[in-house]
Phi, psi and omega in degrees: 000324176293334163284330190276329170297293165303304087086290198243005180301102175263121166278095188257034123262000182256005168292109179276176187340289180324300208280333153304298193321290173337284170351276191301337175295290178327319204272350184265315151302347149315300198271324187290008184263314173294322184295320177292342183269355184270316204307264167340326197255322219294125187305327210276352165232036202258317131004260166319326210258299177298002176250358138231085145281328200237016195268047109286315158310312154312306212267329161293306185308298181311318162269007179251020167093330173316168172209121176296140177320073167222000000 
């Protein structure tokens, strides 16, 4: 256990500026991936989420000029 420890051993007074900034990015992208993926899988929103299912595809029709059928 002790090899595994050192191991995973952070010197977190030898961190300069760059390596918080990293830190903190990482660990807020991190939590901010999960609430969308909490979001996103949720049966209670599947509804919303599925009812602009295709606006990348309208929006590639709309810009090449095409016209929906009407």
């Amino acid at each position: 256990m002790n090899s595994l420890a050192e191991y995973f051993h952070t010197d977190w007074e030898a961190m300069t500026t760059n390596d918080w900034v990293g830190l903190v990015m990482t660990v807020v992208t991190f939590l901010l991936m999960i609430g969308l993926y909490f979001y996103a899988l949720r049966p209670k929103n599947r509804d919303k989420l599925e009812k602009n299912r295709f606006i990348p595809m309208d929006e590639d029709r709309i810009d090449s000029g095409e016209k929906n059928g009407g």
